[in-house]
Rosetta silent file (secondary structure, phi, psi, omega in degrees, C-alpha in Angstrom):
SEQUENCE: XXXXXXXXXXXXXXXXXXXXXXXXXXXXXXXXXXXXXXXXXXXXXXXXXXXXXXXXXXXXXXXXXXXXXXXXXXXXXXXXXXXXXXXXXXXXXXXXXXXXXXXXXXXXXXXXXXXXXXXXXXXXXXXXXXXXXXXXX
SCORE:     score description
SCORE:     0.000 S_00000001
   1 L     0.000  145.321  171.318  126.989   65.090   46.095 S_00000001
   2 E  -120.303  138.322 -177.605  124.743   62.018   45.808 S_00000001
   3 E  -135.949  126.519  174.565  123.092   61.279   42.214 S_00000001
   4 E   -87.629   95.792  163.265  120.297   58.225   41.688 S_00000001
   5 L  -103.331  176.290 -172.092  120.416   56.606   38.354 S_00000001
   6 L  -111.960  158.398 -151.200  118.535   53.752   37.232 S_00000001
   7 L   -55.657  152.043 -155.364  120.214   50.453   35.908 S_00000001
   8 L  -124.459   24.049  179.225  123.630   50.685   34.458 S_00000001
   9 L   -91.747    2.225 -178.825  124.063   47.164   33.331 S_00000001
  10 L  -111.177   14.033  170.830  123.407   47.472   29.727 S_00000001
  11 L   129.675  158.700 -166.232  126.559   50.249   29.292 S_00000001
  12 L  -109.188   -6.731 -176.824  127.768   53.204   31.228 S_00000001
  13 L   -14.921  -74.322  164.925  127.387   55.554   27.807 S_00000001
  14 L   -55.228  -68.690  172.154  124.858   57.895   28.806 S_00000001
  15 H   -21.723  -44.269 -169.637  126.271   58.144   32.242 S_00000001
  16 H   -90.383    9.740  165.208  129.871   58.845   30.736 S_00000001
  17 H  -136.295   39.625  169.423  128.872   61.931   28.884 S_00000001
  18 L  -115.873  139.683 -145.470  126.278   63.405   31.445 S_00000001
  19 L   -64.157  -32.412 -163.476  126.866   66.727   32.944 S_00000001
  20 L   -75.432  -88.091  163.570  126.252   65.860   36.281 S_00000001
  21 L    -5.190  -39.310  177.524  128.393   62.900   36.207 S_00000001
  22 L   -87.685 -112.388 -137.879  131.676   64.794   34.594 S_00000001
  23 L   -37.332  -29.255  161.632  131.178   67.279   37.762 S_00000001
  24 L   -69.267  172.339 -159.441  131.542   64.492   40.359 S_00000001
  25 L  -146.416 -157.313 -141.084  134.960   63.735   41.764 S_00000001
  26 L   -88.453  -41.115  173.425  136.080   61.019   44.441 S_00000001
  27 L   -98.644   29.472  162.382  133.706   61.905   47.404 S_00000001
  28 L   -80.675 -170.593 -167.072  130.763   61.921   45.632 S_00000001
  29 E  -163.795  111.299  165.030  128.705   58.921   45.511 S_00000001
  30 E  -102.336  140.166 -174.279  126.335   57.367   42.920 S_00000001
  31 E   -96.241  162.168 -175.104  123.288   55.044   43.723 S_00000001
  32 L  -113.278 -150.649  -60.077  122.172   52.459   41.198 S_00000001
  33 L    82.598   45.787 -159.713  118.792   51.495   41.377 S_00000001
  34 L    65.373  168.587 -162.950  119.119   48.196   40.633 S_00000001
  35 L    24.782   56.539  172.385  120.648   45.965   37.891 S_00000001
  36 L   -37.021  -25.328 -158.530  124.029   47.346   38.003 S_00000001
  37 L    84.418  -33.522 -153.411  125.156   44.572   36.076 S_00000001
  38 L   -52.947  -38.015 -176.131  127.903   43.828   39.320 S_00000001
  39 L   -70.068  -31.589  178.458  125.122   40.299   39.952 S_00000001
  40 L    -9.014   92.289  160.906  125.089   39.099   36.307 S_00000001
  41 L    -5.884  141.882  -32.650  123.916   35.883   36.321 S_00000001
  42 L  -134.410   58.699 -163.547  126.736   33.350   35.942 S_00000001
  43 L  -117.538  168.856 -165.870  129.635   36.689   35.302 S_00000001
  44 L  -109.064   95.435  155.814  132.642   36.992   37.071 S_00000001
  45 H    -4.235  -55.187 -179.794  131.899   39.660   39.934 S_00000001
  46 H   -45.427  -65.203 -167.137  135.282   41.093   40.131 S_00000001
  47 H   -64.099  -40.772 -150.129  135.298   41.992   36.396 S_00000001
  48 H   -85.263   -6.228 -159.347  131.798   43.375   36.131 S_00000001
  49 H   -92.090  -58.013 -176.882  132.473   45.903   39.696 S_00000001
  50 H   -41.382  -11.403 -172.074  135.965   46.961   37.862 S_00000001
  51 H   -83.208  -66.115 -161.028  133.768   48.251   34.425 S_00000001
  52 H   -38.483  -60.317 -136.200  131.645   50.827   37.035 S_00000001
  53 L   -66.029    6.854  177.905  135.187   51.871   38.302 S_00000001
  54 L  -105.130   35.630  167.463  135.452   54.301   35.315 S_00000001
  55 L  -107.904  158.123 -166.801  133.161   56.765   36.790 S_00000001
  56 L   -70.480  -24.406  175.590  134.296   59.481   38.828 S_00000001
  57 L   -57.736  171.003  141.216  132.608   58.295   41.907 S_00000001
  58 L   -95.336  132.987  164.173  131.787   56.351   44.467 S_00000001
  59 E  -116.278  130.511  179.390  129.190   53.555   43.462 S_00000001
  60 L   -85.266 -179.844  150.695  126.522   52.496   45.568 S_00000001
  61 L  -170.592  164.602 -170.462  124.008   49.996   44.525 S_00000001
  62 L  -111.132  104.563  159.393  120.313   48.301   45.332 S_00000001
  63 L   -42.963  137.566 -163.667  119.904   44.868   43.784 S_00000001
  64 L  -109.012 -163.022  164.547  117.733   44.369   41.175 S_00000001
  65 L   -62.825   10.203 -174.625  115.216   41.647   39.199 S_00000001
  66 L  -137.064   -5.323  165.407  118.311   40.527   37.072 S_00000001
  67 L   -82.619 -178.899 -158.260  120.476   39.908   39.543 S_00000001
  68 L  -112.893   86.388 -173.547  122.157   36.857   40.787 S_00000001
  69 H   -57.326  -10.857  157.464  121.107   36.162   44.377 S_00000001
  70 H   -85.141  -22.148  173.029  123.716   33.366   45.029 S_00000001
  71 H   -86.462  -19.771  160.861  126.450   35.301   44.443 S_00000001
  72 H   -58.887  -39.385 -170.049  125.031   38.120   46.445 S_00000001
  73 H   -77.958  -12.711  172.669  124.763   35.514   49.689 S_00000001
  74 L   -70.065   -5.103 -155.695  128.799   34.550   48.464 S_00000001
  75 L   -98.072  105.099 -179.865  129.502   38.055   49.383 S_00000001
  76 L   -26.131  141.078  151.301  130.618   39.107   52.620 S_00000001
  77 L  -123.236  174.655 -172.774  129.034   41.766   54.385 S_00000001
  78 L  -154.233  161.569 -155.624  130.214   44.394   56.708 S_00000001
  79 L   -72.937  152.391  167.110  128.732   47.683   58.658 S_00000001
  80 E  -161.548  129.801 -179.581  129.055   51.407   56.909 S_00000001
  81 L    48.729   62.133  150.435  127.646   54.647   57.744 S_00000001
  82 L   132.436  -56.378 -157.352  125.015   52.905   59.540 S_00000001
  83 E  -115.789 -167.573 -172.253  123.839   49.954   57.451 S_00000001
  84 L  -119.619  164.652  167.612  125.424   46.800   56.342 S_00000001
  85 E  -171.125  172.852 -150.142  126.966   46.355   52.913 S_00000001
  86 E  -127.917   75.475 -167.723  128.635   44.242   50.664 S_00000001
  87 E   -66.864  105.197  169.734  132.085   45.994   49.118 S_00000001
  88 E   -64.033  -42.658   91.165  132.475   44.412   46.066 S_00000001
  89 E   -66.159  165.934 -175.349  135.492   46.331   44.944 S_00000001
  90 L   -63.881  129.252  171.512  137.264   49.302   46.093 S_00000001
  91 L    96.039  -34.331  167.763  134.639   52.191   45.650 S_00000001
  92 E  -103.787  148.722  179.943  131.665   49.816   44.944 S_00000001
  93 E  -174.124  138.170  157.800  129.729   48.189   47.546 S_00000001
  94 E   -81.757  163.668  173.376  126.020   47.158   47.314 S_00000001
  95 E   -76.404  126.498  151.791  123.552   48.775   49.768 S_00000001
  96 L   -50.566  129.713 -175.683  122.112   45.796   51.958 S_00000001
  97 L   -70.278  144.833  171.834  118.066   45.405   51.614 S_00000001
  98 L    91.637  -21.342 -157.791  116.566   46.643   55.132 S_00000001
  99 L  -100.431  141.357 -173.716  119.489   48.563   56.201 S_00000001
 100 L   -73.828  142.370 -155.246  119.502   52.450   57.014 S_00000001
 101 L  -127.338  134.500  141.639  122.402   54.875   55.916 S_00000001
 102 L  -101.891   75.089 -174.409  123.781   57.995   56.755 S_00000001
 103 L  -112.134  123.798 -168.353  125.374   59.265   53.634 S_00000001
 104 L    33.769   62.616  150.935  126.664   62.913   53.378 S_00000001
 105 L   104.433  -23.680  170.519  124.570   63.663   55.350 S_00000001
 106 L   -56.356  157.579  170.997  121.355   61.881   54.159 S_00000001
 107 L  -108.486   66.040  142.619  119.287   59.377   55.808 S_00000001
 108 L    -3.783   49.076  172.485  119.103   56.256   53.341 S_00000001
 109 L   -94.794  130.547  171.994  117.013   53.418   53.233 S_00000001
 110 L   -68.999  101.788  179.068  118.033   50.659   51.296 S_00000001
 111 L   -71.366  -96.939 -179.081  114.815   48.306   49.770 S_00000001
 112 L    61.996 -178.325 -126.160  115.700   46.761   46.901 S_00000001
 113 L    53.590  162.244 -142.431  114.507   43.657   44.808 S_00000001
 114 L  -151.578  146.675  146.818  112.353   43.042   42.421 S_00000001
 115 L  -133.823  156.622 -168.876  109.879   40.415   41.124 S_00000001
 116 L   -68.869   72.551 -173.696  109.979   38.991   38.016 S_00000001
 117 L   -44.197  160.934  177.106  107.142   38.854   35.489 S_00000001
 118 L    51.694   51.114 -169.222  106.238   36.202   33.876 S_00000001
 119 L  -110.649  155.366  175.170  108.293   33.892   35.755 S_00000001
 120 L  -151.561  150.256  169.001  108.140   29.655   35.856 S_00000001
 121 L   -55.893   13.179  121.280  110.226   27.215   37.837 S_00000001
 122 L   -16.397  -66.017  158.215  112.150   26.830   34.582 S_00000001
 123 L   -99.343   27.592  179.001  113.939   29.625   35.051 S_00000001
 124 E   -71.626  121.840  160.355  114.331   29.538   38.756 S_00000001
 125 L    76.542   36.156 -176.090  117.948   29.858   39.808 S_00000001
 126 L  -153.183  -64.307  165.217  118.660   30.941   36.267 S_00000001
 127 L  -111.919    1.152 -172.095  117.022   33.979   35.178 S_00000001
 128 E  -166.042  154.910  165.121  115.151   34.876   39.022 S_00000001
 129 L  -127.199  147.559  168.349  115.730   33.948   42.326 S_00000001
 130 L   -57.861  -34.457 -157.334  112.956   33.546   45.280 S_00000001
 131 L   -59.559  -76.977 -164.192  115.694   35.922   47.406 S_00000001
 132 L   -35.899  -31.517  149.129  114.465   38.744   44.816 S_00000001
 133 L   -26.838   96.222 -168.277  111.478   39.149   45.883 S_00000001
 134 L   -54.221  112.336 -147.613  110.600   42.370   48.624 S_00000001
 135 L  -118.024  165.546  170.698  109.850   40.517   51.840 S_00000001
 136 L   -71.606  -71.830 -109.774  108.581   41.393   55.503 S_00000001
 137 L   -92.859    0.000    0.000  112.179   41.153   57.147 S_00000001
């Protein structure tokens, strides 16, 4: 099974009592939709992919408008099903923007990004990155 939620960085709550969610098991797979939390601005990576890991799943994820585009470019990546991706932890891995998927059976493309309203170089490289931004490539 594959299930699309929308960002999970502000608590897994709803997620950990939703019906769907109790019925997945280990080869299922959930997509984030951005802000995952795993990117948190100046958070320890490691820590924040290990919170997710108490879902039943597999977690994918699409970077979002809150996340922290130098630590995404710190992150290796490496090919899966198709596309490139960035395993963060065992079981988590972001989706790479541009790249195409073949998961259980699905055809996948991975967008992602965001832009920021209300943005000023103030908060450049602090609360937004230019990287965030949806691009031609």
């Amino acid at each position: 099974m594959i299930a699309v939620t929308g960002p999970t960085r502000n608590g897994l709550g709803r997620l950990l009592n939703d019906p769907v969610m109790r019925s997945m098991g280990p080869d299922d797979y959930l997509i984030v939709l951005g802000d995952s939390g795993v990117f948190e601005p100046r958070t320890a990576v490691g820590d924040n992919a290990r919170r997710l890991k108490v879902l039943p799943c597999r977690i994918l994820f699409i970077e979002g408008g809150t996340d922290d585009y130098d630590a995404i470019a710190d992150q290796p990546r490496t090919p899966w099903n198709g596309g490139a991706v960035n395993a963060v932890a065992r079981g988590v891995a972001r989706l790479c923007r541009g790249s195409v998927f073949d998961i259980g059976g699905r055809v996948i493309l991975a967008f992602g990004g965001a832009t920021t309203p209300g943005r000023d170089d103030l908060g450049k490289y602090h609360t937004w990155w230019p990287e965030q931004d949806p691009g031609e490539a």
